[in-house]
N, C-alpha and C positions, 0 to 999 in steps of 0.2 A: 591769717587772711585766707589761707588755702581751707584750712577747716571749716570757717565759715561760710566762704561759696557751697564746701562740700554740702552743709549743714542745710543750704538753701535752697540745693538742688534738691536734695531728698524731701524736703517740706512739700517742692511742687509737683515731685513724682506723686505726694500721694492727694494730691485735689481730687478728690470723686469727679466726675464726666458729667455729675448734678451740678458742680459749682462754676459749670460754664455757660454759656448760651447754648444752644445745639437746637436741631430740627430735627427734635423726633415727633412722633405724634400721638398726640392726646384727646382726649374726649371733651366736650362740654355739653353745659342744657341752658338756654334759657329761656327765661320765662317772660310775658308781659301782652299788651293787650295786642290786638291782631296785627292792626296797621307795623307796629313795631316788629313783631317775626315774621311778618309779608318782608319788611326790611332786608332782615338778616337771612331769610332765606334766599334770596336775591342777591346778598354779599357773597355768599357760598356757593352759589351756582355760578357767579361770576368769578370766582376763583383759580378757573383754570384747571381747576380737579386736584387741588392741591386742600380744600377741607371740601367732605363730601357730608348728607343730610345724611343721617341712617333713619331717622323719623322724626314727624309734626303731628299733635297733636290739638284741638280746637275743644275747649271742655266748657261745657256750660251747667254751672251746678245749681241745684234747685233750691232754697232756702226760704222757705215759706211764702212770700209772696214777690220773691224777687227771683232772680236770674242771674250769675255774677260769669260773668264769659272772658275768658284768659283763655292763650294759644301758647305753648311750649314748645321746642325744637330743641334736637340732639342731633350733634354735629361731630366729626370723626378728623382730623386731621391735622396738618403742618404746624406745630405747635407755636412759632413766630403769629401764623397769620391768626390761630385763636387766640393770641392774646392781643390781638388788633378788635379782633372782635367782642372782646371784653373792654378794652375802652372806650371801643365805642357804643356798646351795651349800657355800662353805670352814666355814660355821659346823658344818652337818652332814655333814661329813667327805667332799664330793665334789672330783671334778676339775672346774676350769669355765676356761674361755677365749673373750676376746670378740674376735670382729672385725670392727671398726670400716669404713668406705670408706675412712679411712687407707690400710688395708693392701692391701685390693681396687685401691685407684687405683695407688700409690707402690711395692709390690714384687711383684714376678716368681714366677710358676706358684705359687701357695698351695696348699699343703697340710694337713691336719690328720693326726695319727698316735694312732691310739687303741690302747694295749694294756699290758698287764702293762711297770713301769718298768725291769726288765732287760732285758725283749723289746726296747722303745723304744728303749735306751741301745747294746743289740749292735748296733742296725741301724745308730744315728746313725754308730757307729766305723766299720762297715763304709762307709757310702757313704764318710766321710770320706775311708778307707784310699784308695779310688780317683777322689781329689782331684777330686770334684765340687764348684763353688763353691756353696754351701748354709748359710741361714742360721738357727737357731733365733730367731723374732720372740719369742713364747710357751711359759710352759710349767706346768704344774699336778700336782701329785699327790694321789691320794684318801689321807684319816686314817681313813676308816669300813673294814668288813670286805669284803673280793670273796667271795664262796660259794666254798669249793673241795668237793669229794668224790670219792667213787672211780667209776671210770666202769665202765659193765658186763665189761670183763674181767675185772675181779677178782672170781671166784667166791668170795660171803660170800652165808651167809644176808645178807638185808634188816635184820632186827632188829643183827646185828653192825654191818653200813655206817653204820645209824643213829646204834648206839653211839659209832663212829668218828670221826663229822662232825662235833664239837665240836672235837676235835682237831684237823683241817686244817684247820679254820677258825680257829682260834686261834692257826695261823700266817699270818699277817694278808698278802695278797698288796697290794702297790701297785702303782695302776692309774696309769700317767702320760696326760696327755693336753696334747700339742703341735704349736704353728702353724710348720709351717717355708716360708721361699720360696727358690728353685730358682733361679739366676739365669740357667741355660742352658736353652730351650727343649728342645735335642738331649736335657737330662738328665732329662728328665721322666720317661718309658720307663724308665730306669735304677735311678733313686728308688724306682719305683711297682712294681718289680721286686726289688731289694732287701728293701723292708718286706713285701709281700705273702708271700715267698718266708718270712718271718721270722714270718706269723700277725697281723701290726699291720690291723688296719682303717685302710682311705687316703680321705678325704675327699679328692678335686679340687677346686679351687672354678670350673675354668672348666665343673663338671658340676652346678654351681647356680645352678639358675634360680628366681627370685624375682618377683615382682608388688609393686611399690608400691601 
């Protein structure tokens, strides 16, 4: 009996400080159309200073005769309240991904990949094609609408665009939004070249800088 308590103490001396709850703090991004990170930037500012924005982005990409307009936001803090923010993210149909010091300590050149989930998916095959070692940690897609409409080349009266816009919007675009790490320094440059070349918005993380 005595041995076995002994046997049971030492099993829980050695639980990592990962396989508890705690409030440390972590990073997130997510993505999805404005009304929704108008949301979420307002849960964060409402927070008390407990998760703070480090940056919002509003991106409107040009693809031939449309416009596809999605808003991102990167968020720093109390790790309990982002992942409040993530349920309440996937419930209203955004992309969310958290990362932990996990990831910051334990794997190689992080990155985040924000854009339309075909855009994401050509680039991933292309780096693949030229056997970069590269690893999907994270991955998310938005269920809500991205705004699409026609961009000023298309000569319409206004009143007809308008009429229109129900339309492209009703082809509902998905926004992916993923953490990948790089296990080669040399491939960073390469990476960072590939998705840009391809319209993906590139988070570095070794370009985030933070205050505890």
């Amino acid at each position: 009996m005595i041995e076995d308590n002994i046997r049971i103490l030492r099993q829980a001396a050695m639980i990592k400080p990962t396989d508890k709850p705690i409030d440390d703090k972590v990073w997130c991004v997510i993505a999805g159309n404005v009304e929704f990170i108008d949301d979420m930037a307002y849960k964060a500012i409402a927070s008390k200073n407990s998760v703070k924005i480090l940056f919002r982005e509003h991106v409107i990409l040009n693809e031939g005769r449309l416009n596809k307009k999605f808003d991102f936001i990167m968020l720093y803090g109390n790790s309990r309240k982002i992942d409040e923010f993530g349920i309440y993210s996937r419930k209203k149909g955004g992309a969310f991904i958290k990362i932990s010091h996990y990831y910051t300590n334990e794997e190689s050149n992080l990155m985040v990949f924000v854009a339309p989930d075909d855009t994401v998916r050509e680039s991933v095959k292309l780096i693949e094609k030229r056997r970069i070692p590269f690893a999907i940690l994270q991955e998310s897609q938005t269920t809500g609408y991205i705004e699409v409409d026609l961009n000023d080349s298309v000569k319409l009266p206004g009143f007809v665009k308008s009429a229109l816009k129900p339309f492209y919007n009703a082809n509902e675009v998905v926004l992916s939004n993923i953490l990948i790490s790089v296990e080669n320094d040399k491939d960073v440059e390469k990476v960072q070249s590939i998705a840009t070349s391809n319209k993906i918005f590139v988070i570095d993380f070794k370009d985030i800088i933070t205050e505890d």
